[in-house]
C-alpha positions as CSV (number, residue, x, y, z in Angstrom):
1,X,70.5,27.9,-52.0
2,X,72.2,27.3,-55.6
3,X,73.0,29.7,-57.7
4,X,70.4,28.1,-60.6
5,X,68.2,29.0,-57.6
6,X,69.0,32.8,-57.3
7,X,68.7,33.3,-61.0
8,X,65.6,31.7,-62.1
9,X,62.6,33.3,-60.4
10,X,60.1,30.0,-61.3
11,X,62.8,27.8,-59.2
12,X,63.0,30.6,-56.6
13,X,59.4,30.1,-56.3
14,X,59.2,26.5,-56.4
15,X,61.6,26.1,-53.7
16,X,59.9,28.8,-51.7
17,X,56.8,26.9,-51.9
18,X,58.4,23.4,-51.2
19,X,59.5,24.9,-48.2
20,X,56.4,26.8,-46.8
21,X,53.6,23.8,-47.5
22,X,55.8,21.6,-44.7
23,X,55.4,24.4,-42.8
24,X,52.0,25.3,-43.3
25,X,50.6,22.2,-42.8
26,X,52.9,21.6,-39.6
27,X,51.2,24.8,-38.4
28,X,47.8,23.3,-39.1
29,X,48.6,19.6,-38.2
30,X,49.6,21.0,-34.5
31,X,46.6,23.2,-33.8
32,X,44.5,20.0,-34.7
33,X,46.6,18.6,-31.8
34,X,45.2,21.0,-29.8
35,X,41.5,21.4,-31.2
36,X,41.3,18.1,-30.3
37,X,42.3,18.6,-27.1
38,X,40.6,21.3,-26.5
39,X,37.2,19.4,-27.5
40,X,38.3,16.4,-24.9
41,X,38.5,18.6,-22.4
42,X,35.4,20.9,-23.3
43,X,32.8,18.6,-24.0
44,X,34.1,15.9,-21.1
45,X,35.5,17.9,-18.3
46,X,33.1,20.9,-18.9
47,X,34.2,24.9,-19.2
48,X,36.0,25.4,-16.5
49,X,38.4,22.9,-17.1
50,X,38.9,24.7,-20.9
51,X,39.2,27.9,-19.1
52,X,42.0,27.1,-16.7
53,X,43.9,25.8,-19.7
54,X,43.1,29.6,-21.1
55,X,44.1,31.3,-17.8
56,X,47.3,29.4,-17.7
57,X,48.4,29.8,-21.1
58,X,49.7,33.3,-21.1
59,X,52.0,33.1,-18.7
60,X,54.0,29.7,-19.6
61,X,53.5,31.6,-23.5
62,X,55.8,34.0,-21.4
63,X,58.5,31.2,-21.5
64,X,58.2,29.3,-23.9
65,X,59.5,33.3,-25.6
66,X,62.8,32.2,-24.4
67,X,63.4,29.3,-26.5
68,X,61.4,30.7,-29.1
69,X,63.6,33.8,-29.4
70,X,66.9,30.8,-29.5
71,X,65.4,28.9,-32.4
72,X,64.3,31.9,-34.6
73,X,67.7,33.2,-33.7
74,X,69.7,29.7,-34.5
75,X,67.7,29.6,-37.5
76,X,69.2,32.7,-38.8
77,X,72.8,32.0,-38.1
78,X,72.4,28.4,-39.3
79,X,70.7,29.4,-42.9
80,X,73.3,32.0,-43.5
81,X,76.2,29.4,-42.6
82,X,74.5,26.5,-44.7
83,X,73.8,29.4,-47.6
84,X,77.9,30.3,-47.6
85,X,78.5,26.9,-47.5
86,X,80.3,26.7,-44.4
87,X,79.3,23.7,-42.8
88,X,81.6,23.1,-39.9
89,X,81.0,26.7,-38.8
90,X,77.1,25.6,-38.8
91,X,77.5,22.3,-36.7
92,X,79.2,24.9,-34.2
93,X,75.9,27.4,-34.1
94,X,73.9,24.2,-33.2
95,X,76.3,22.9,-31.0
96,X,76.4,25.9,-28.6
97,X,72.7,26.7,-29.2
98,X,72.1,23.5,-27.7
99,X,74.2,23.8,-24.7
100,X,72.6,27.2,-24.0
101,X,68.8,25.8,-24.3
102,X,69.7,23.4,-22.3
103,X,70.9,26.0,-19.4
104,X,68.4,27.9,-20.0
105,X,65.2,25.2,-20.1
106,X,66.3,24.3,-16.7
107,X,65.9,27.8,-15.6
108,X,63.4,28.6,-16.7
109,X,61.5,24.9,-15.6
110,X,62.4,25.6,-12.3
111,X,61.1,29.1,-12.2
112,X,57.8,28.7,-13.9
113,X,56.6,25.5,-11.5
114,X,57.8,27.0,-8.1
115,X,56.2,30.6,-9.1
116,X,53.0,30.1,-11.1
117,X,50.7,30.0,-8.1
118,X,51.5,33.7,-7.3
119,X,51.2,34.4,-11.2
120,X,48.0,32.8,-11.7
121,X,46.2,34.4,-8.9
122,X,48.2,37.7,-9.7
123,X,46.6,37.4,-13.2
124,X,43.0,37.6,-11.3
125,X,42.5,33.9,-11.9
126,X,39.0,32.6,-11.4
127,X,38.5,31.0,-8.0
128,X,37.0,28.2,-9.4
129,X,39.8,27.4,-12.3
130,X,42.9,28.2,-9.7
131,X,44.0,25.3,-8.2
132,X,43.3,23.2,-11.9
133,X,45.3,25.4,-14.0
134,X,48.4,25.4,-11.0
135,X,48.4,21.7,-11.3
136,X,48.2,21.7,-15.3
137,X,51.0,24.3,-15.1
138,X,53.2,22.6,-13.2
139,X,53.4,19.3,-14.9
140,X,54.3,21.4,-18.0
141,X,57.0,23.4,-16.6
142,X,59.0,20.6,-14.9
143,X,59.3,18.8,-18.2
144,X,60.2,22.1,-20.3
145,X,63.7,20.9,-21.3
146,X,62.5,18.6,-23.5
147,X,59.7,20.9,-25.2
148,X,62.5,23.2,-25.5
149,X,65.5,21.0,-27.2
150,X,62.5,19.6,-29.4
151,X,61.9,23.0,-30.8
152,X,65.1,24.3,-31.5
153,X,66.1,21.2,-33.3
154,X,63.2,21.5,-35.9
155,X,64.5,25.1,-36.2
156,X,67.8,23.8,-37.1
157,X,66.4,21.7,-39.9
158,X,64.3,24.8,-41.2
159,X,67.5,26.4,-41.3
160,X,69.2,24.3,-43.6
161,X,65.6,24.3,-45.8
162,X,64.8,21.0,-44.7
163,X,60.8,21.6,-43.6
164,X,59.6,18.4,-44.4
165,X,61.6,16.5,-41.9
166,X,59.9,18.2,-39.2
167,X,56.9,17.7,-40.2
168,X,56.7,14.5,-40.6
169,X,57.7,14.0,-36.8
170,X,55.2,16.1,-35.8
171,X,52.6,14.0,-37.8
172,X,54.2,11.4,-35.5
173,X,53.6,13.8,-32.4
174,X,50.2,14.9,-33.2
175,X,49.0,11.3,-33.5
176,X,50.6,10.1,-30.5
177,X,49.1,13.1,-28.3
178,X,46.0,11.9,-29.8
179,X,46.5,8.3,-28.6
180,X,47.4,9.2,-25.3
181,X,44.8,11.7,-24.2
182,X,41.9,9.7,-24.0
183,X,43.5,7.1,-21.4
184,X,45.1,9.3,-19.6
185,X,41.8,12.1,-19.3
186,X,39.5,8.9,-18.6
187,X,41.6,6.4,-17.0
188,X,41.3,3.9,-20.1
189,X,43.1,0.6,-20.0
190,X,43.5,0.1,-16.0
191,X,45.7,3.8,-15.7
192,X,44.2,6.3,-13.6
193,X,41.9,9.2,-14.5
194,X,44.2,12.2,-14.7
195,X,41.1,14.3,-15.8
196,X,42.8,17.7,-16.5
197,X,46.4,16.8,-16.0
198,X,46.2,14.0,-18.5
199,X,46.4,16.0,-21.2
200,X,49.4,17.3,-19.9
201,X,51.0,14.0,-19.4
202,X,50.0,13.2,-23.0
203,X,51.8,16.5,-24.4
204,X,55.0,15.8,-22.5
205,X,54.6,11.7,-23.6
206,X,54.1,12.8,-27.1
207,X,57.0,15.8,-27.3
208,X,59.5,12.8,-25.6
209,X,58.9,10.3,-28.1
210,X,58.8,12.5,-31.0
211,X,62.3,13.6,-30.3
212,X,64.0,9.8,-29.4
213,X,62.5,9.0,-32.9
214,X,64.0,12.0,-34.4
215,X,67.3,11.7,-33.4
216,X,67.5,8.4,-34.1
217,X,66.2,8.8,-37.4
218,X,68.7,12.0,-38.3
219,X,71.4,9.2,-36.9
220,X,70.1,6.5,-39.5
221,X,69.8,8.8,-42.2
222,X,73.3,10.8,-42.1
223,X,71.4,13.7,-41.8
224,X,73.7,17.1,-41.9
225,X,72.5,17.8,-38.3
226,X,72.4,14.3,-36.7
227,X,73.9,14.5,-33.3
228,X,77.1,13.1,-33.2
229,X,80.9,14.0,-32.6
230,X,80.8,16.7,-34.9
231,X,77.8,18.8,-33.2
232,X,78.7,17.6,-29.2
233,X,82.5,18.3,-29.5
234,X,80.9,21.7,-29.5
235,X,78.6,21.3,-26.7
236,X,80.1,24.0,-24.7
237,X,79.5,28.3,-24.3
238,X,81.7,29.7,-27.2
239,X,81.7,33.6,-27.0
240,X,81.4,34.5,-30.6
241,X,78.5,32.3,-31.4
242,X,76.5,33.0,-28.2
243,X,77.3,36.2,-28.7
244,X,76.0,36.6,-32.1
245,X,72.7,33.8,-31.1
246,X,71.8,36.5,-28.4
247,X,71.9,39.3,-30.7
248,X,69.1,37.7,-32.4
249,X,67.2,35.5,-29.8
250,X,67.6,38.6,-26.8
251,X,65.2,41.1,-29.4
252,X,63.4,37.9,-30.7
253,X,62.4,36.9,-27.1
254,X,61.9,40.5,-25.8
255,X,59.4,40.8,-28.4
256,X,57.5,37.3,-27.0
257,X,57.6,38.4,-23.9
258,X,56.4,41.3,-24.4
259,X,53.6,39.8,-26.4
260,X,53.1,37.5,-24.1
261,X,53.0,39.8,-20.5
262,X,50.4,41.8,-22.1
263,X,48.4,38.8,-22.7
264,X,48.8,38.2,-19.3
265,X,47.6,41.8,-18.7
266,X,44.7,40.9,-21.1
267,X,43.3,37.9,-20.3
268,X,43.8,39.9,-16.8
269,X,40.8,42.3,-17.8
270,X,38.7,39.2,-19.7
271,X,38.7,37.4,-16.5
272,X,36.6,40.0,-14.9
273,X,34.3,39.2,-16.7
274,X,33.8,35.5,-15.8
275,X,35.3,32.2,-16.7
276,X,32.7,32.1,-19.6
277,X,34.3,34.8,-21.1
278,X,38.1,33.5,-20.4
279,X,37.0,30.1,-21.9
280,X,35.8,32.6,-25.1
281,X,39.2,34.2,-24.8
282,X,40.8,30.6,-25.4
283,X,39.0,28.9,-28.2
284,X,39.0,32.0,-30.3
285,X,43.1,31.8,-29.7
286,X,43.2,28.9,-30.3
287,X,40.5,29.3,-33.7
288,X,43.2,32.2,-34.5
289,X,46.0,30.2,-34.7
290,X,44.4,28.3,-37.8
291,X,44.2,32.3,-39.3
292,X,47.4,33.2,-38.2
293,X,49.3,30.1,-39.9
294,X,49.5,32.1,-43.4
295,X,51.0,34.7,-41.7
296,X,53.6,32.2,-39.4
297,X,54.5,30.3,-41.7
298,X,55.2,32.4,-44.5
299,X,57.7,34.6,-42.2
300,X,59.1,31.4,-41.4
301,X,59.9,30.7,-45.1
302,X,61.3,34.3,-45.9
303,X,63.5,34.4,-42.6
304,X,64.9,30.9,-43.8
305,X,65.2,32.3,-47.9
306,X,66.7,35.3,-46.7
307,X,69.0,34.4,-44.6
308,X,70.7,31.5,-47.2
309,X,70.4,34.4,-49.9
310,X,72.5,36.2,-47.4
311,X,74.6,33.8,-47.1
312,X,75.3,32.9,-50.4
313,X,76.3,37.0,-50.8
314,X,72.6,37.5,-53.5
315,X,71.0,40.1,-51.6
316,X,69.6,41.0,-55.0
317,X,67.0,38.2,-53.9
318,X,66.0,39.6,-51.3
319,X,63.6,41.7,-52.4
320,X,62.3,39.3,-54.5
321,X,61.3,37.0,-51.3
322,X,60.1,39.6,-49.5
323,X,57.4,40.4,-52.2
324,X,56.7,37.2,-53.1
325,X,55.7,36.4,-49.0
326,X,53.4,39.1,-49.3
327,X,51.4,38.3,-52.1
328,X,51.1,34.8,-50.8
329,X,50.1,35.9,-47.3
330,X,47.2,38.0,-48.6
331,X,45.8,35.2,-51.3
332,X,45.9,32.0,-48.6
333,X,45.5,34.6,-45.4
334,X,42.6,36.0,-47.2
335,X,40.8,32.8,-47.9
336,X,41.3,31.4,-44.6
337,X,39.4,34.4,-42.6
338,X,36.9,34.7,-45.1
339,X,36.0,31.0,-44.3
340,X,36.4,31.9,-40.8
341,X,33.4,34.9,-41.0
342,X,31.3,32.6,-43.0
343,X,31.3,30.1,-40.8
344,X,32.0,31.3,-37.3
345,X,28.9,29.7,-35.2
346,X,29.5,26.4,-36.4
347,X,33.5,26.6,-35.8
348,X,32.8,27.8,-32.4
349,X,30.0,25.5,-31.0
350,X,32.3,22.5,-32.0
351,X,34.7,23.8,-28.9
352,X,31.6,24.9,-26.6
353,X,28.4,23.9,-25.3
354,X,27.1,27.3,-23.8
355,X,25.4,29.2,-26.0
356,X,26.7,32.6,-23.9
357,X,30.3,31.9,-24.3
358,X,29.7,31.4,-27.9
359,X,28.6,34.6,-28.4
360,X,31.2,36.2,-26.6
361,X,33.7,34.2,-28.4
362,X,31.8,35.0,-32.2
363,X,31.9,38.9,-31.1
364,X,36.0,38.6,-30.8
365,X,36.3,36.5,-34.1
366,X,34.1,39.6,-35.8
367,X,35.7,42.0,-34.9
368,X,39.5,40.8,-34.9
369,X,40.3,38.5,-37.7
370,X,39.8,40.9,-40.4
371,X,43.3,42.5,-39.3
372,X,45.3,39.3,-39.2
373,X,45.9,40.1,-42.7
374,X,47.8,43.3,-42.0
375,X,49.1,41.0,-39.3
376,X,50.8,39.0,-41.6
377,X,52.3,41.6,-43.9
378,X,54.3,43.2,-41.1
379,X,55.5,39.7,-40.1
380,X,56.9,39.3,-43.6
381,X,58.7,42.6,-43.5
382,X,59.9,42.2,-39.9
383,X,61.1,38.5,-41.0
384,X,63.0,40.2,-43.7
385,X,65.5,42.6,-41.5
386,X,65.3,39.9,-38.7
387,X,67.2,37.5,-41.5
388,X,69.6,40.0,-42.0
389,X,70.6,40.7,-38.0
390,X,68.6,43.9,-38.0
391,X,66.6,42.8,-35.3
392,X,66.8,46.7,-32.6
393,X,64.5,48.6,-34.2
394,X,61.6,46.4,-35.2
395,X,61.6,45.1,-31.8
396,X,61.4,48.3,-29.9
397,X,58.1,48.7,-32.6
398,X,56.6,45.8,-31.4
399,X,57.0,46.6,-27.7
400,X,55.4,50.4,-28.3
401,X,52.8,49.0,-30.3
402,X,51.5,46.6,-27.4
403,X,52.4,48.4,-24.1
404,X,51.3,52.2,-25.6
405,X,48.6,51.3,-28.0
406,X,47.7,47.6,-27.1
407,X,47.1,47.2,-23.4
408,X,46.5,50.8,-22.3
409,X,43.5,50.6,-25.3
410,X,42.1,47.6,-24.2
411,X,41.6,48.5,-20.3
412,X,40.5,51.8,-21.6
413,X,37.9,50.8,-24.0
414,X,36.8,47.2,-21.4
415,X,36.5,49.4,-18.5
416,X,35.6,53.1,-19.1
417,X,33.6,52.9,-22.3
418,X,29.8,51.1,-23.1
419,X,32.3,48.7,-25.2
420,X,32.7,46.6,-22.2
421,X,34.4,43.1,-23.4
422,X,34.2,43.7,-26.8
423,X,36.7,46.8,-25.8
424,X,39.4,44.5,-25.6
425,X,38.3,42.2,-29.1
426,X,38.9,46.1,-30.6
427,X,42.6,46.5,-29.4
428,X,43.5,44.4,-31.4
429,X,42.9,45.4,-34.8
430,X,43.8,48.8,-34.4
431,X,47.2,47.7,-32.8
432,X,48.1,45.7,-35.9
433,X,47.3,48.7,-38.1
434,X,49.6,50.8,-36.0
435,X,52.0,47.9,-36.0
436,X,52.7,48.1,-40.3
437,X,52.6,51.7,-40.1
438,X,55.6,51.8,-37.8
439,X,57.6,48.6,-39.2
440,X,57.1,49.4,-43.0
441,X,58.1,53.2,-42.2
442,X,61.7,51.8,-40.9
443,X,61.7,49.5,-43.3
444,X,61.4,52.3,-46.3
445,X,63.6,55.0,-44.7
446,X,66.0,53.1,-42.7
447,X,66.7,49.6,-43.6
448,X,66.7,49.7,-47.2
449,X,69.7,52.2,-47.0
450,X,72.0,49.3,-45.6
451,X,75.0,47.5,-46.3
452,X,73.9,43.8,-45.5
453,X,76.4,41.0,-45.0
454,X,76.2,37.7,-42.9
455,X,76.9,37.9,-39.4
456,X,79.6,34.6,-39.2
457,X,81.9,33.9,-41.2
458,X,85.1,31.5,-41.1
């Protein structure tokens, strides 16, 4: 971030912009990965195959938190070293950041495909789903460590405000997922039908080639974060950089998994309703994720701004970001549901063929999606101290929110009111609402009142 930059608001918000329309349309390009697989799998291997997809996803959502919570905290370090200009000290945050993933992916890998049997059917898993979504699962899991070092190293690049890089090679993944899932679902070209678990093979096919290309092309290029000598010499545990990477990733994925095991408690009370209504669960998630890519990508942006504004010692511009990702998140947020209200039916009977499993899907959509606005605005604020290593307090928020208001709502309202399913659509809203209250409360009284400074220095 140069100091032009910091002075000049119009440049400010160019650059902001520059940044975030990478990001947005990464956010978009990947869910039309998955719409499309999604419809494959729908309209070709029928609903319960696009239900065991939606049973399983909570729980491997559980850890995938893990790497999330390393790359949004690697991001942070990374922007405030690039920012203060200290790039050896950077090259050392990626560097141990990728020896921990690595650790960690393997973990994790190993946990996830021995366990998920006993998770599935401890989530209340449709009968008739089980033994599809193990199998899906499993493929997944073994092959996590390279989902996970893919992730992280477009987080790095974000970092250093470099957004289009990483979407371009998710163009490049998008496309060859696409390629890939119709052989392998239908056995096209003398390979054998996978059905199901082809569009696994085709995620882990895509993610693996996406990355070779990647690193070869940040070798080609001399890009700043190329792997080479300067990043593997320090491919090792170094105490004061892991120390400082847990301090943001450990809150970061506390507050995934938290997000995630009440999903699991969720999609927990859905399934008692029938795998029509966990297949409705699943393409309205996956419908959200197009409304919820304002809101992502914009805390993205102001956790990447803030963090180099840190750096750099202009905290001045701080606010300035911070009020500039709101505006933003309510004009494009805004626009997006409102297109999403208008034309719900439509949107939905492109995933399903049921008409019953549309209209439980349409009744979640109505009654959620308004409050992915208020959604978004807490993720800005919360991005804002998260860039700046406050990361305690508006975690601890975020856990309250979902395991006192969230979940404990949702069964109540599903299972002892005439609200039934739409019970649980409810939860949701009101736990946003409670969300902001909470975050922007801290963020007024308490975090305003601090001395901020980057948290490595040389």
């Amino acid at each position: 971030m140069n100091e032009q930059m910091l002075q000049d608001d119009k440049k400010l918000r160019k650059a902001f912009f520059n940044f975030l329309i990478p990001v947005m349309l990464a956010n978009v390009l990947q869910s039309v990965g998955q719409v499309f697989a999604m419809f494959l799998v729908g309209r070709n291997l029928g609903v319960d195959a696009l239900a065991a997809i939606s049973a399983f996803f909570p729980f491997f959502f559980f850890l995938m938190a893990f790497a999330i919570g390393i790359g949004s905290g690697s991001s942070i370090l990374v922007g405030q070293t690039f920012g203060a200009g200290q790039h050896e000290k950077m090259k050392e945050v990626v560097g141990v950041t990728l020896a921990f993933t690595t650790i960690l992916s393997i973990v994790v890998a190993i946990f996830g495909g021995f366990f998920i049997e006993w998770i599935l059917r401890f989530m209340q898993t449709p009968a008739n789903i089980l033994d599809m979504s193990i199998s899906y699962a499993q493929i997944l899991f073994f092959t996590l460590p390279i989902m996970f070092w893919y992730l992280v190293y477009t987080t790095f690049m974000r970092g250093v405000g470099d957004s289009k890089t990483p979407f371009l090679f998710l163009v490049i993944s998008v496309v060859l997922n696409i390629a890939f899932l119709p052989p392998l679902l239908f056995g096209w070209f003398g390979l054998p039908a996978f059905g199901l678990n082809g569009a696994a093979y085709a995620s882990v096919l895509s993610n693996l080639v996406t990355m070779i290309l990647l690193l070869a092309y940040l070798h080609k290029t001399k890009h700043l974060l190329r792997l080479d000598k300067s990043i593997l010499q320090h491919f090792k545990l170094k105490k004061d950089i892991l120390a400082s990477l847990l301090k943001l990733a450990i809150p970061s994925s506390i507050s995934m998994v938290a997000i995630s095991v009440a999903e699991i408690a969720v999609i927990g009370f859905v399934n008692v309703y029938g795998s029509d209504a966990t297949a409705a669960y699943g393409v309205v998630n996956q419908v959200a994720s197009y409304a919820q890519v304002p809101a992502m990508s914009i805390a993205i942006a102001t956790s990447v701004f803030v963090a180099q504004a840190l750096g750099a010692n202009s905290t001045e511009m701080i606010k300035k970001i911070r009020q500039m990702g709101v505006r933003i998140n309510y004009v494009l947020g805004g626009a997006i549901i409102i297109m999403m209200y208008l034309f719900a039916e439509p949107i939905l009977a492109f995933f399903i063929d049921s008409h019953d499993t549309v209209l439980i899907a349409k009744n979640y959509l109505y009654i959620a999606f308004w409050s992915y606005l208020i959604f978004g605005h807490t993720q800005t604020v919360s991005a804002t101290m998260r860039a700046t290593g406050v990361v305690l307090w508006p975690t601890i928020f975020l856990v309250i929110t979902i395991w006192v208001v969230q979940v404990p709502l949702a069964f109540l309202l599903s299972h002892h009111t005439s609200l039934a399913l739409n019970g649980v659509w409810l939860a949701y809203p009101i736990t946003f609402c409670v969300h902001f209250i909470m975050q922007y409360a801290y963020f007024k009284l308490g975090w305003q009142k601090r001395t901020l400074k980057a948290m490595l220095s040389e």
